[in-house]
C-alpha atoms as a printed R data frame, in Angstrom:
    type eleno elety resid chain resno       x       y       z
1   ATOM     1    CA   UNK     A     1 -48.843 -35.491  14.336
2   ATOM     2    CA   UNK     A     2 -48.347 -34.697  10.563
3   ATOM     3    CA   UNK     A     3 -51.857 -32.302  10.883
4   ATOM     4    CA   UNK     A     4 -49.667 -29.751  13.576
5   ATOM     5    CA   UNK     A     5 -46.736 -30.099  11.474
6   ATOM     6    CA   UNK     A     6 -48.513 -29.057   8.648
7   ATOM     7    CA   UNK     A     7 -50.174 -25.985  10.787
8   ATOM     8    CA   UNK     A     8 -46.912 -25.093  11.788
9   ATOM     9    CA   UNK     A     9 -45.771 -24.914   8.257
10  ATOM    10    CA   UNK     A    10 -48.525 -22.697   7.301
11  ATOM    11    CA   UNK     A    11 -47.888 -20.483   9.982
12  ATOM    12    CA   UNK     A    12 -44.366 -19.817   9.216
13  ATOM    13    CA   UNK     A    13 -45.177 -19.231   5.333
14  ATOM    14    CA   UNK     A    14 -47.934 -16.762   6.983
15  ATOM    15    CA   UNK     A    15 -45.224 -14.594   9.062
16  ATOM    16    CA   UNK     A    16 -42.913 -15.129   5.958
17  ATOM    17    CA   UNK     A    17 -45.850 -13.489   3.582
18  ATOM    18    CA   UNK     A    18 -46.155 -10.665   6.416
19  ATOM    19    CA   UNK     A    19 -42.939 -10.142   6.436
20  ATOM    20    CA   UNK     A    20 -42.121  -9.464   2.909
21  ATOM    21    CA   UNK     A    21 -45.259  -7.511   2.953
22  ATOM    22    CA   UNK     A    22 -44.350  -4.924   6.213
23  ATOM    23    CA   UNK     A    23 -40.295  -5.061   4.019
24  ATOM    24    CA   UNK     A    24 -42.086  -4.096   0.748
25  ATOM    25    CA   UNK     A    25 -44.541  -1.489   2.572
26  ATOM    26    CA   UNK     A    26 -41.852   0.050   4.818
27  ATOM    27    CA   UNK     A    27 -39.532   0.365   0.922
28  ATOM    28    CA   UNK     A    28 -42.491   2.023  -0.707
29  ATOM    29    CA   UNK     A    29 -43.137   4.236   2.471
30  ATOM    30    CA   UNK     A    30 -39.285   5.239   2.490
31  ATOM    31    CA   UNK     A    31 -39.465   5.711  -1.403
32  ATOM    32    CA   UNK     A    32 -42.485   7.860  -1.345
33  ATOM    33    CA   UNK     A    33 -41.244   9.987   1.356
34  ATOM    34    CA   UNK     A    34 -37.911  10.667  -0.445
35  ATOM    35    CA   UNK     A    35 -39.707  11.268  -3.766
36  ATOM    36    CA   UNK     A    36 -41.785  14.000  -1.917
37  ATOM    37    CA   UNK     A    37 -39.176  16.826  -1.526
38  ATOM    38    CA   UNK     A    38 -36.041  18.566  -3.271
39  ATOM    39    CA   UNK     A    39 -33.689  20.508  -1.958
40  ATOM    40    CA   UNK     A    40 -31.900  23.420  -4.412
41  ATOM    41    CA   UNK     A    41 -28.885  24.171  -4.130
42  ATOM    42    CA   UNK     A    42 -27.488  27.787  -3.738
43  ATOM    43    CA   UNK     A    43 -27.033  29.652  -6.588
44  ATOM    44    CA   UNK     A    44 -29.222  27.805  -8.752
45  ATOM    45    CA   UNK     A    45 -33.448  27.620  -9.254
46  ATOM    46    CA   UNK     A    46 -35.213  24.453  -9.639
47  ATOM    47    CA   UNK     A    47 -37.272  23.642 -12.931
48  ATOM    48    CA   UNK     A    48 -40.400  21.574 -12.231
49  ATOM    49    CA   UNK     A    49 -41.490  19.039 -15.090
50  ATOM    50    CA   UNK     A    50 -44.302  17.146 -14.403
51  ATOM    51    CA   UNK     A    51 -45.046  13.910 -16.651
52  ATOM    52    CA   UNK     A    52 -42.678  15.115 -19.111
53  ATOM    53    CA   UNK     A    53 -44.137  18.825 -19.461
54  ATOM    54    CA   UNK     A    54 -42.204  22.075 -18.448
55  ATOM    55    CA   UNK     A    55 -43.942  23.909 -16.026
56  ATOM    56    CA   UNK     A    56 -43.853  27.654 -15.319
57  ATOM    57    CA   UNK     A    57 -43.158  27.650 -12.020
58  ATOM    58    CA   UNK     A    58 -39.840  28.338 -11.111
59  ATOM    59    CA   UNK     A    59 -38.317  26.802  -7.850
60  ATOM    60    CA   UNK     A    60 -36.138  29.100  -5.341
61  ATOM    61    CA   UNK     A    61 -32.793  27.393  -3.191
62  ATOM    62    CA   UNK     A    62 -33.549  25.721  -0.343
63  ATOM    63    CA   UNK     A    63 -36.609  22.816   0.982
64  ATOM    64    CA   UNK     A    64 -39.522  22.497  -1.549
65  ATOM    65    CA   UNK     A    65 -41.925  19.802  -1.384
66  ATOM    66    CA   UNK     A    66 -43.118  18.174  -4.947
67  ATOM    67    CA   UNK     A    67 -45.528  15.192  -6.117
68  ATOM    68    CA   UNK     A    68 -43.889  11.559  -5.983
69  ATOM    69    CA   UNK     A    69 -42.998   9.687  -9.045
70  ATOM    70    CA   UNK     A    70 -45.205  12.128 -10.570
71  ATOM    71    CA   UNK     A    71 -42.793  15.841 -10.675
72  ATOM    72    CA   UNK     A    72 -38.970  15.844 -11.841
73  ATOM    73    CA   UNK     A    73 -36.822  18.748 -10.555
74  ATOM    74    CA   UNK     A    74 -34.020  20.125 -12.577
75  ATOM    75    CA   UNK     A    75 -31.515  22.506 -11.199
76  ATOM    76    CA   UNK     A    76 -30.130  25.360 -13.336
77  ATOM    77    CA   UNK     A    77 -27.236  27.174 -12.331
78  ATOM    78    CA   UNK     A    78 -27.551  30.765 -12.084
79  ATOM    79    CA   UNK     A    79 -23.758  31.942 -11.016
80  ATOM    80    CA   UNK     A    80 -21.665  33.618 -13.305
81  ATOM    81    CA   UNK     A    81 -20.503  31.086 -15.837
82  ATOM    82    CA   UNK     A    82 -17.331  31.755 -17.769
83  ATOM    83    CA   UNK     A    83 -16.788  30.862 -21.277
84  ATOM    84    CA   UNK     A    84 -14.259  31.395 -23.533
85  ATOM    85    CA   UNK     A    85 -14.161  31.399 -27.340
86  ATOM    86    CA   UNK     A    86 -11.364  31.435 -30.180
87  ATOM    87    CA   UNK     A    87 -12.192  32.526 -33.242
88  ATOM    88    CA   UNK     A    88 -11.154  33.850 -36.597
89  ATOM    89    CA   UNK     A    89 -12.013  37.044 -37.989
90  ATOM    90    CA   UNK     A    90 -11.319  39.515 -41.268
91  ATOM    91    CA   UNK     A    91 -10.901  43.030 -40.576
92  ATOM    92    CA   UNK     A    92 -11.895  45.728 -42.575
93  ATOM    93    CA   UNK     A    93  -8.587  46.167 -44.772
94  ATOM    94    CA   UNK     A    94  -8.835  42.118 -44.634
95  ATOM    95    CA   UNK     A    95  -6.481  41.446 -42.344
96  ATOM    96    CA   UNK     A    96  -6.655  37.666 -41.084
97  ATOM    97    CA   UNK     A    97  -7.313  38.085 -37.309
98  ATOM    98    CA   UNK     A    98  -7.561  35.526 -34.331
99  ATOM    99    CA   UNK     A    99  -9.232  35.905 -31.553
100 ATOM   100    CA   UNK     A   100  -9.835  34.914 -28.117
101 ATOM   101    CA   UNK     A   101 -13.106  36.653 -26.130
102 ATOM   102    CA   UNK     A   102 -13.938  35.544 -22.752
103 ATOM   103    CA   UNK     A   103 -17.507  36.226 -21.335
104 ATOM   104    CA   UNK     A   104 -18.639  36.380 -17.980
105 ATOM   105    CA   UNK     A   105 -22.640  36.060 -18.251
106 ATOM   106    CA   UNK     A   106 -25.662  34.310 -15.963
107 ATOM   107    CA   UNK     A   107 -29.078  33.171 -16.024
108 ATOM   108    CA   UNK     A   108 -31.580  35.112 -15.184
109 ATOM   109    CA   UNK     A   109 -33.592  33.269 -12.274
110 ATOM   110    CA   UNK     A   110 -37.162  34.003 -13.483
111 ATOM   111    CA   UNK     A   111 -36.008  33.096 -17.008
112 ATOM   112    CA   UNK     A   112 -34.553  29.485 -15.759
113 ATOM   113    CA   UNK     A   113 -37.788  27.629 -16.645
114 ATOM   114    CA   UNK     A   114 -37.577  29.243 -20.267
115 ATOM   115    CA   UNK     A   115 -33.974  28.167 -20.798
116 ATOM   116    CA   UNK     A   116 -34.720  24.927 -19.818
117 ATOM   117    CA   UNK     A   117 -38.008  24.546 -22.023
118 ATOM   118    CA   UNK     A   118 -36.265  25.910 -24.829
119 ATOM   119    CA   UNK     A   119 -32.873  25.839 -25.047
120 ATOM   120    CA   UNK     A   120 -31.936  22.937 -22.412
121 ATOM   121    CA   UNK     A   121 -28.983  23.106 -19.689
122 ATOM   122    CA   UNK     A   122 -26.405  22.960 -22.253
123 ATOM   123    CA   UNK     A   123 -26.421  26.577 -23.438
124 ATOM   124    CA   UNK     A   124 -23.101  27.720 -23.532
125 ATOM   125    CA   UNK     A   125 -22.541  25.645 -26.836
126 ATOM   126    CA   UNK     A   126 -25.952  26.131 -28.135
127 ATOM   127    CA   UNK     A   127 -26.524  29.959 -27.409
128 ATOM   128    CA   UNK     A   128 -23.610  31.607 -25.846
129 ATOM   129    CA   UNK     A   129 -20.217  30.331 -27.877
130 ATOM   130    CA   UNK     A   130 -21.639  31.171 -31.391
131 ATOM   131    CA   UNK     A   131 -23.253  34.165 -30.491
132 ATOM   132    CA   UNK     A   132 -19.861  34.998 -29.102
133 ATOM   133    CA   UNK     A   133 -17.991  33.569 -32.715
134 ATOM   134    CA   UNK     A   134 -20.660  35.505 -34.736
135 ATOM   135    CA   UNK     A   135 -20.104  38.897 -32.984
136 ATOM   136    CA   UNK     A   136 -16.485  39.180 -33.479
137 ATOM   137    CA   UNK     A   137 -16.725  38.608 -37.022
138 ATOM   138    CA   UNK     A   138 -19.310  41.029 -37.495
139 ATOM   139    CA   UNK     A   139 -17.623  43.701 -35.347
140 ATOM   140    CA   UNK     A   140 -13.644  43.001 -36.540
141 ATOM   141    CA   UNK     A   141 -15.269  43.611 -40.071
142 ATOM   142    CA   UNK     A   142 -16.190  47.101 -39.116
143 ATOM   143    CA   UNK     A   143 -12.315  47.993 -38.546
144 ATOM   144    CA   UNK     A   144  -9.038  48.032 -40.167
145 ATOM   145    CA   UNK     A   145  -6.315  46.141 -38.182
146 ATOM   146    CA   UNK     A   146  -4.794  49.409 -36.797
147 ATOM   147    CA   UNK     A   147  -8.136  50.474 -35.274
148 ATOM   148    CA   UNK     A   148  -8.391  47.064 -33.585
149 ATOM   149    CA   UNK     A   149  -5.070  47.362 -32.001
150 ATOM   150    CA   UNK     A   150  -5.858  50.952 -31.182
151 ATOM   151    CA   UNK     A   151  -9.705  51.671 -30.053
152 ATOM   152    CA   UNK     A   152  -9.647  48.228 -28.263
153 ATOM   153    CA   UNK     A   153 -12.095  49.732 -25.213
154 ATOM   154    CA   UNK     A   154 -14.631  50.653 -28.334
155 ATOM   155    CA   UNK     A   155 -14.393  47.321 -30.055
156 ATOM   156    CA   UNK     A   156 -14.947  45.659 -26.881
157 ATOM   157    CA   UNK     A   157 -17.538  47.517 -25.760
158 ATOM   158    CA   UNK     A   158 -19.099  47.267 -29.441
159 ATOM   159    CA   UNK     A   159 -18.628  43.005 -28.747
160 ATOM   160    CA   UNK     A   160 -20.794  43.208 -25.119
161 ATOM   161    CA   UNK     A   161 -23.399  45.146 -26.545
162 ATOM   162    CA   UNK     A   162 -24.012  42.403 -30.294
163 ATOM   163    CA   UNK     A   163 -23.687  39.599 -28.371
164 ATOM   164    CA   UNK     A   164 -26.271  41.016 -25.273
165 ATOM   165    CA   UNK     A   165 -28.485  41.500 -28.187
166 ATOM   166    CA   UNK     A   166 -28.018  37.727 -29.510
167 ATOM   167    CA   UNK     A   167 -28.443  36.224 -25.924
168 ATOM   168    CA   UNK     A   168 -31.350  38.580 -23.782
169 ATOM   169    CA   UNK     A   169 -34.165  37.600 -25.328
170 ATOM   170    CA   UNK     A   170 -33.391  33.531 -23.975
171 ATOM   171    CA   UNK     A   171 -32.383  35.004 -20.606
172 ATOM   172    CA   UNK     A   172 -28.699  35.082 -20.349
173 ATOM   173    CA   UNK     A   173 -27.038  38.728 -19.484
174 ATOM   174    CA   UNK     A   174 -23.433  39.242 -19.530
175 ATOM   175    CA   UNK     A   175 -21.507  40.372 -16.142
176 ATOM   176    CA   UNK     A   176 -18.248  41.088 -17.869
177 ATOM   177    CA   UNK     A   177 -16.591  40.876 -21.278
178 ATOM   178    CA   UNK     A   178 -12.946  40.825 -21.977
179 ATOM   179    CA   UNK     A   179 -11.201  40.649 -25.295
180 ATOM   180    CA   UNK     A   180  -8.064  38.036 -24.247
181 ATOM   181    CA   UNK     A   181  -6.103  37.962 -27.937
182 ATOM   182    CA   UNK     A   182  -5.612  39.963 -31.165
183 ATOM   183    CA   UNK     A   183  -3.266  38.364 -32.906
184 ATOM   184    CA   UNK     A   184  -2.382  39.213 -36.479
185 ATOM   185    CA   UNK     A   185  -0.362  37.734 -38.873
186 ATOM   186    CA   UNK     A   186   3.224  38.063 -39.304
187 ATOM   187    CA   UNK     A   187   3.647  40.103 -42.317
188 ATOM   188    CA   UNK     A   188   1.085  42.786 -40.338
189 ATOM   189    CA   UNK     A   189   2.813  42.703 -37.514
190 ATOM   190    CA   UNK     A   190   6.393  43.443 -39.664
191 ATOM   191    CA   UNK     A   191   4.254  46.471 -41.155
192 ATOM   192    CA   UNK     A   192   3.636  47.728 -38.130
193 ATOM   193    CA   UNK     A   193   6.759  47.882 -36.811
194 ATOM   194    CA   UNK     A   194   8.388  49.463 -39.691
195 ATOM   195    CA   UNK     A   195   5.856  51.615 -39.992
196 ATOM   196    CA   UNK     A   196   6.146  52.587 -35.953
197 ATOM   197    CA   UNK     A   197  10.349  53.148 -36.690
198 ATOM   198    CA   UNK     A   198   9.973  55.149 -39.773
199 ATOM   199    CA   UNK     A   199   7.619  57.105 -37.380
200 ATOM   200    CA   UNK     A   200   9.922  57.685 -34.661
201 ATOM   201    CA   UNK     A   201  12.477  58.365 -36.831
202 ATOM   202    CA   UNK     A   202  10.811  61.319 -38.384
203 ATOM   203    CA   UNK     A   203   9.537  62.574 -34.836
204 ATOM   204    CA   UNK     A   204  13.672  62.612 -33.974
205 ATOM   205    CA   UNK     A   205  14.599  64.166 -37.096
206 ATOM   206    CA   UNK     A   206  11.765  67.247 -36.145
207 ATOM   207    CA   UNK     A   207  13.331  67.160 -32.917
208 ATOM   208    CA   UNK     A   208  16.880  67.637 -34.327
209 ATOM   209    CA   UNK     A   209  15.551  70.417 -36.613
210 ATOM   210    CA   UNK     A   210  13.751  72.030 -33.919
211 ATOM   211    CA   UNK     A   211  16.651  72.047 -31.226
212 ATOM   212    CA   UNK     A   212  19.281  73.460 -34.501
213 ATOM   213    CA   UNK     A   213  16.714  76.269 -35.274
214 ATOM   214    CA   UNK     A   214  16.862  77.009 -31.669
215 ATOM   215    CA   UNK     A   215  20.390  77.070 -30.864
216 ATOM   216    CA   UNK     A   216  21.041  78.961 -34.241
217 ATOM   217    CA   UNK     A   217  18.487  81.616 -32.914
218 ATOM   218    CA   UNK     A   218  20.398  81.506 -29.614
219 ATOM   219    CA   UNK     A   219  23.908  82.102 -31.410
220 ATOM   220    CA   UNK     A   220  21.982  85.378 -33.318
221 ATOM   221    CA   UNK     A   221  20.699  86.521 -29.907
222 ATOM   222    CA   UNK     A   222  24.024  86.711 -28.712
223 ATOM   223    CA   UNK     A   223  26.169  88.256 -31.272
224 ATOM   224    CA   UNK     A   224  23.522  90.935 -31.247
225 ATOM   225    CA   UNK     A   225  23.930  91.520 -27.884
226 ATOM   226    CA   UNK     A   226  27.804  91.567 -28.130
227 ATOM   227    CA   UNK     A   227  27.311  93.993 -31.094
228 ATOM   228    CA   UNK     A   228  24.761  96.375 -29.289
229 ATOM   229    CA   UNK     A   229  27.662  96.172 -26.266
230 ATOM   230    CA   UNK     A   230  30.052  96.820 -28.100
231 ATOM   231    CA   UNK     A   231  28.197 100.409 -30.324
232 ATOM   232    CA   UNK     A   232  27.312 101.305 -27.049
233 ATOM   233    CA   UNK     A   233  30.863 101.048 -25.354
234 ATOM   234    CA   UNK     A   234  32.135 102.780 -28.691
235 ATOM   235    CA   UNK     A   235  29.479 105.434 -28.039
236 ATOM   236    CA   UNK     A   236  30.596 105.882 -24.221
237 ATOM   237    CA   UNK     A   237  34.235 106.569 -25.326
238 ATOM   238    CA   UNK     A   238  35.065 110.357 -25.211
239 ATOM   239    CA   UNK     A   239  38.700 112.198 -25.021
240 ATOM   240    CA   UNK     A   240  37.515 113.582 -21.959
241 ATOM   241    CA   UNK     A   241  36.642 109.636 -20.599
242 ATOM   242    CA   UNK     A   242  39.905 108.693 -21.856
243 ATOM   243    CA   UNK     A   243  41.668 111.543 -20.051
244 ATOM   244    CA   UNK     A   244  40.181 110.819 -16.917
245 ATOM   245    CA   UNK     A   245  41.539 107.559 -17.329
246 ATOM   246    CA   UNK     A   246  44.522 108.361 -17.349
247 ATOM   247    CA   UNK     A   247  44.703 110.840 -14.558
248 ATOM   248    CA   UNK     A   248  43.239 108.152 -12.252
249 ATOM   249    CA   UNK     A   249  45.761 105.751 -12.739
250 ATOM   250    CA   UNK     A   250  48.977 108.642 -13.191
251 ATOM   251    CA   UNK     A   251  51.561 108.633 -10.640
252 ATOM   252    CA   UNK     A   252  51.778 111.766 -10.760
253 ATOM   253    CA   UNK     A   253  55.221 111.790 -12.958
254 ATOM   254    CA   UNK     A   254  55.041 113.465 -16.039
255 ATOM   255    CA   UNK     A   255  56.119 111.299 -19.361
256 ATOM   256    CA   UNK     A   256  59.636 111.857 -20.071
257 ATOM   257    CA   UNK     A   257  59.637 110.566 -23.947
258 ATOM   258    CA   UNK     A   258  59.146 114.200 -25.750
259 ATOM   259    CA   UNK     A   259  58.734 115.105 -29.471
260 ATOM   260    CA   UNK     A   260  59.797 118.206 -31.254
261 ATOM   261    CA   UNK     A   261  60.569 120.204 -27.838
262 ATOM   262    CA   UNK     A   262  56.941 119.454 -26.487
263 ATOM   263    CA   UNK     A   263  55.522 116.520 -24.050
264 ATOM   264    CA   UNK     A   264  53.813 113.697 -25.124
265 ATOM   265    CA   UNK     A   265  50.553 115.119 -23.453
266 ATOM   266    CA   UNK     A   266  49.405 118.660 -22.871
267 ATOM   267    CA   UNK     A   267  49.794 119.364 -18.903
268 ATOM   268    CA   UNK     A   268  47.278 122.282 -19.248
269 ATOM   269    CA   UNK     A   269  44.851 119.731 -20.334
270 ATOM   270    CA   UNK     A   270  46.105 117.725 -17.764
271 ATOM   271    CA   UNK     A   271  45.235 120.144 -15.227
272 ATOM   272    CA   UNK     A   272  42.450 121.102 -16.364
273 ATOM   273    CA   UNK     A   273  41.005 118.010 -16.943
274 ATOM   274    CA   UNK     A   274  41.950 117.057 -13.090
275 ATOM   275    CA   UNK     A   275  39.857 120.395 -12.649
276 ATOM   276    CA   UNK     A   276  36.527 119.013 -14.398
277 ATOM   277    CA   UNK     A   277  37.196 115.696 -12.192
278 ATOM   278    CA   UNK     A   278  37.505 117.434  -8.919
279 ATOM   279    CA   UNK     A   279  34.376 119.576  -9.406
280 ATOM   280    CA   UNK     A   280  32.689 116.357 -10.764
281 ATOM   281    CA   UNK     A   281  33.579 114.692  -7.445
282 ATOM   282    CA   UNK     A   282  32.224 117.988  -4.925
């Protein structure tokens, strides 16, 4: 009796074993198969390290198979990334300056394994933002604070090109760079506006002097011409003129105010004035 008890014992410890065997087995299995592939996500590579070393090989988006327990995949994003930095700056007249640059840049696919190996995934703070800092400081020196306000497309432009220099050679190439703030201080920024009224100010007065020359010219022009009007209408007036004149608008009564015995005008040349006008008009 106690002998099949004891078998039945064993036999349940047996299955028990199995059990925890086939559970542990089946675990492993599951384990091993989910250890044997990555997936990358789009817009980013996958970096393969294997026991701790970097490897070369760069990983494209989508199903890749790697080696269990053995190969660690690290994903590196290679969108455009947007960073912004504040900084301080000295022009070239040494006025104080702050700043605020914003930088649209990526990673270069082929170049993710490099970044990774070198720099590691956190280089916005380790390669991008000081470059960034660095550059403006270099270039704002370059400039008084007029031609900062002024040639803003050359300074920027100036900006993209030092910092692409700083950041290429690990990989990282800027999409777009924008210069957010140039902010002086408030003494400059005084300066320049008196400077910008006393400007306009002298641009009216040149104005005013300009539109006086003109309408003085304009007053000359036209007492000429009322003087050359007036020699020529002097030159125009005969006694003949005058007579005929007259003898357009007589009525054909003679004047009856007389002095010393005589009329006031000679009828002879009366007539033949009337004469001159008649063969004048045939």
């Amino acid at each position: 009796m106690d002998l099949n008890l004891d078998n039945t014992e064993l036999k349940k410890e047996k299955w028990i074993k199995r059990g925890i065997i086939i559970f542990i087995v089946i675990g492993f299995g599951i384990m091993l198969l989910f250890n044997s592939f990555t997936i990358i996500d789009a817009g980013h590579t996958g970096v393969t390290i294997n026991l701790g070393k970097v490897s070369d090989k760069v990983l494209s988006e989508g199903f890749h198979f790697k080696l269990p327990f053995i190969s660690t995949i690290v994903q590196i994003d290679n969108r455009v990334i947007k960073t912004e930095k504040a900084s301080n700056a000295a022009s070239k007249d040494l006025q104080t300056i702050s700043s605020k640059v914003a930088v649209n840049y990526r990673v270069n696919p082929t170049y993710s394994a490099s970044v990774y190996k070198n720099v590691g995934k956190d280089f916005n703070n380790v390669i991008v933002n000081p470059a960034i800092e660095d550059c403006v400081k270099s270039v704002a020196a370059k400039y008084n604070a007029e031609q900062l306000i002024t040639n803003r497309s050359v300074v920027s432009n100036e900006m993209e090109k030092e910092i692409s220099q700083k950041i290429n050679p690990y990989g990282l190439y800027i999409e777009v760079l924008n210069i957010i703030d140039f902010d002086f201080s408030d003494e400059f920024n005084k300066a320049i506006e008196a400077k910008q009224t006393a400007q306009q100010q002298a641009l009216k007065a040149e104005q005013d002097l300009a539109r006086i020359k003109v309408e003085a010219q304009q007053l000359v022009e036209k007492a000429k011409a009322e003087s050359e009007s007036y020699q020529l209408k002097n030159q125009q007036i005969t006694d003949k003129v005058i007579m005929m004149e007259f003898i357009e608008k007589w009525n054909g009564k003679l004047p009856t105010v007389t002095s010393g015995g005589s009329a006031l005008f000679d009828i002879n040349s009366i007539i033949n004035t009337e004469s001159i006008k008649n063969e004048n008009k045939s």
